[in-house]
C-alpha positions in Angstrom: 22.2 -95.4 -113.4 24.7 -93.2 -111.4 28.5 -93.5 -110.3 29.4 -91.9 -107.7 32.6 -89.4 -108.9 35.7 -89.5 -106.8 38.7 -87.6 -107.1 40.8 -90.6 -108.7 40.8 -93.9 -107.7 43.5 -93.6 -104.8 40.1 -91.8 -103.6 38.2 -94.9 -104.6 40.6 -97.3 -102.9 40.9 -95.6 -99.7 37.0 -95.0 -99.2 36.3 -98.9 -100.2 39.3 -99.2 -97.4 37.7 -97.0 -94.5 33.9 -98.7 -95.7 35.1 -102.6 -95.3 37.4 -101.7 -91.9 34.1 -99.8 -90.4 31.8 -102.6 -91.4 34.7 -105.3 -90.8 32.1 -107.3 -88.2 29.1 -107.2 -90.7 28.1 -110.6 -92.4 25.8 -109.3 -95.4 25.5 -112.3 -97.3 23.4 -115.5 -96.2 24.2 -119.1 -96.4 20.5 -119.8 -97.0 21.5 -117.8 -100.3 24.5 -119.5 -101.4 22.8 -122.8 -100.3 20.4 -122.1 -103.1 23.4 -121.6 -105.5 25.2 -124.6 -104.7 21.9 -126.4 -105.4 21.3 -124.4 -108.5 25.0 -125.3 -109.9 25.0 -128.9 -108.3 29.2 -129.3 -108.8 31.7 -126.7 -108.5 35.9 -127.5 -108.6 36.7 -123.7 -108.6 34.4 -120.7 -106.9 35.5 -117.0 -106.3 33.6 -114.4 -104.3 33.8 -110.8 -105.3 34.0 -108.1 -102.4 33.5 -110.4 -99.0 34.9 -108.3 -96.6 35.4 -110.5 -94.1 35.0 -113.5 -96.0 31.7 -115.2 -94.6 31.1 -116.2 -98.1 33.8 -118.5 -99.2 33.0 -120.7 -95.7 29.7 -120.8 -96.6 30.6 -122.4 -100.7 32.9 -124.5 -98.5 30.4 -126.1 -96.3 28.6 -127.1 -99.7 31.6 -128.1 -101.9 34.6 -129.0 -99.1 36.8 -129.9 -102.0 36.8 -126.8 -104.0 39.4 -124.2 -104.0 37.5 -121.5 -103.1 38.8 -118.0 -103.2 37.8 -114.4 -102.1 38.9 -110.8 -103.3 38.6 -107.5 -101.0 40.1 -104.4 -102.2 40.7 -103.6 -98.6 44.6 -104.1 -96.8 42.3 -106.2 -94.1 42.2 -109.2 -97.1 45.1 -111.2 -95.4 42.9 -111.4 -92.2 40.4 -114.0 -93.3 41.2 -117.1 -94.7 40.7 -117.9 -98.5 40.6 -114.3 -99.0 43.4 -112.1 -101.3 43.7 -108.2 -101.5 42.5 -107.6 -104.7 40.4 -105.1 -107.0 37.5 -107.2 -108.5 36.9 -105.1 -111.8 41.3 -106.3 -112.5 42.0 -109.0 -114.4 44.3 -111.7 -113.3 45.3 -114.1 -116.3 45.4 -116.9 -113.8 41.7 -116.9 -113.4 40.8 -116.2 -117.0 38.3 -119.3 -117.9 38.5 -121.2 -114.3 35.9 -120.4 -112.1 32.5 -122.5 -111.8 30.8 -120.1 -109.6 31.5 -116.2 -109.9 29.7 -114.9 -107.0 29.4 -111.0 -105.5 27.0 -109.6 -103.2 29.1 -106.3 -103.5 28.5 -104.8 -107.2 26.6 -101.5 -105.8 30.8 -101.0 -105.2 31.7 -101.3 -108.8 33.0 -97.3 -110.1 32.9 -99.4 -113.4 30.1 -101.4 -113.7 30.8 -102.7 -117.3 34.6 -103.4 -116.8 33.2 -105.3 -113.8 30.9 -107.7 -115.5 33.2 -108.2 -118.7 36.0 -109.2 -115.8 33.7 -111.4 -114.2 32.9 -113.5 -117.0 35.5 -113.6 -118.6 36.4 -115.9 -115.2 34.1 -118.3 -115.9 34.7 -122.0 -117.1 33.0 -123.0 -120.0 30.1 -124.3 -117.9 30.6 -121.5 -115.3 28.0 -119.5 -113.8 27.7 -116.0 -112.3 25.9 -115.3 -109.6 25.7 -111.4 -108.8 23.2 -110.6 -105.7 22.0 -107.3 -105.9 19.3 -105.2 -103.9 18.2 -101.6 -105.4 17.0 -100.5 -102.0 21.2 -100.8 -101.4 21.9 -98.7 -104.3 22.6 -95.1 -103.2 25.4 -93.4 -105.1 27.8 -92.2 -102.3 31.7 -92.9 -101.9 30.8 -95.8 -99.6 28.6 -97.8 -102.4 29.5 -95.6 -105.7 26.6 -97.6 -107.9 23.4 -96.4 -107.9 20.9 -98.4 -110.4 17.6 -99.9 -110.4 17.3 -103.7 -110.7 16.1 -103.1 -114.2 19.1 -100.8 -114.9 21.2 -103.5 -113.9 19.4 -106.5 -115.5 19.7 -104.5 -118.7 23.4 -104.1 -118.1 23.7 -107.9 -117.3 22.0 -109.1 -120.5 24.7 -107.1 -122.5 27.6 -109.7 -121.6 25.2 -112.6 -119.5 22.1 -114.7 -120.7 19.7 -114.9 -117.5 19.0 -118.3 -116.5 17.0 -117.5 -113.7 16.9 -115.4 -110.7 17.2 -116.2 -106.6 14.8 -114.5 -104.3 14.6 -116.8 -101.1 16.6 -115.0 -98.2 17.8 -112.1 -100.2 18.5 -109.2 -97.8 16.5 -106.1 -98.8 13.9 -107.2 -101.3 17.2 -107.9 -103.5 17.9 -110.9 -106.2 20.5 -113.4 -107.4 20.6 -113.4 -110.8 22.0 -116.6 -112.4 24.3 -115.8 -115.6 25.9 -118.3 -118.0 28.4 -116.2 -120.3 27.3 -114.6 -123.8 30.1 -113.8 -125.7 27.9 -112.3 -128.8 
């Protein structure tokens, strides 16, 4: 597994910022896919999307569950653009959503500088019956200030297992030869 090494994370920041505003048009995940998780996790009240850019995600989880608060973070100024979406680093914590969220979902962690700060973020943001759902395609992987996270999908199942138990994986319309894993929290 490699990270790509910026200068600090102003540095960080600022190329995530240039990366989303070039690729601000680009729709990377697939309802098909997050049909799939909606059927896998059946009812959802509270869902949050990691990384969306321009948040094609949360419409998608809102065609399947219309009454859930839905909610997207992009690290990018453009956030306020796109409805349902806030400006936000995924790997922060906010208190607020400690514990709430039935559906975790990224497509975006090849942009994580801290993989394991990510993950222990993420679920700690799931409800007691929460699931995470982190897409993630190896061929994507390649370690430059653009997408810093460069890791095989064994790497990254490996890393997964430390905080996660793998209830099964999602492989039906997955860009690039990539996978959903499905993750219920494992706070051993």
């Amino acid at each position: 597994m490699k990270i790509y090494k910026y200068k600090d994370y102003n540095h960080y920041k600022e190329s995530q910022t240039r990366t989303n505003k070039e690729k601000l048009g680009w729709v990377y995940a697939r309802e098909i896919v997050i049909q799939d998780i909606c059927n896998d996790k059946k009812i959802a009240n509270n869902i949050i999307c990691h990384g969306t850019r321009n948040g094609a995600e949360q419409k998608y989880f809102k065609n399947f569950f219309p009454n859930a608060y839905v909610i997207g973070t992009e690290i990018s100024d453009t956030a306020s653009s796109f409805p349902m979406t806030v400006e936000h680093d995924f790997m922060i914590q906010k208190e607020e959503w400690i514990k709430k969220f039935d559906i975790v979902y990224s497509n975006a962690f090849d942009h994580s500088i801290d993989p394991k700060t990510t993950l222990i973020v993420w679920r700690d943001q799931l409800a007691d019956t929460g699931r995470m759902y982190l897409e993630y395609a190896e061929s994507q992987s390649i370690c430059n200030d653009a997408d810093p996270l460069d890791a095989s999908k064994r790497e990254i199942k490996e890393l997964i297992e430390k905080y996660f138990t793998i209830v099964g994986e999602i492989v039906n319309g997955v860009k690039h030869g990539g996978v959903v894993f499905i993750c219920e929290a494992n706070y051993d």
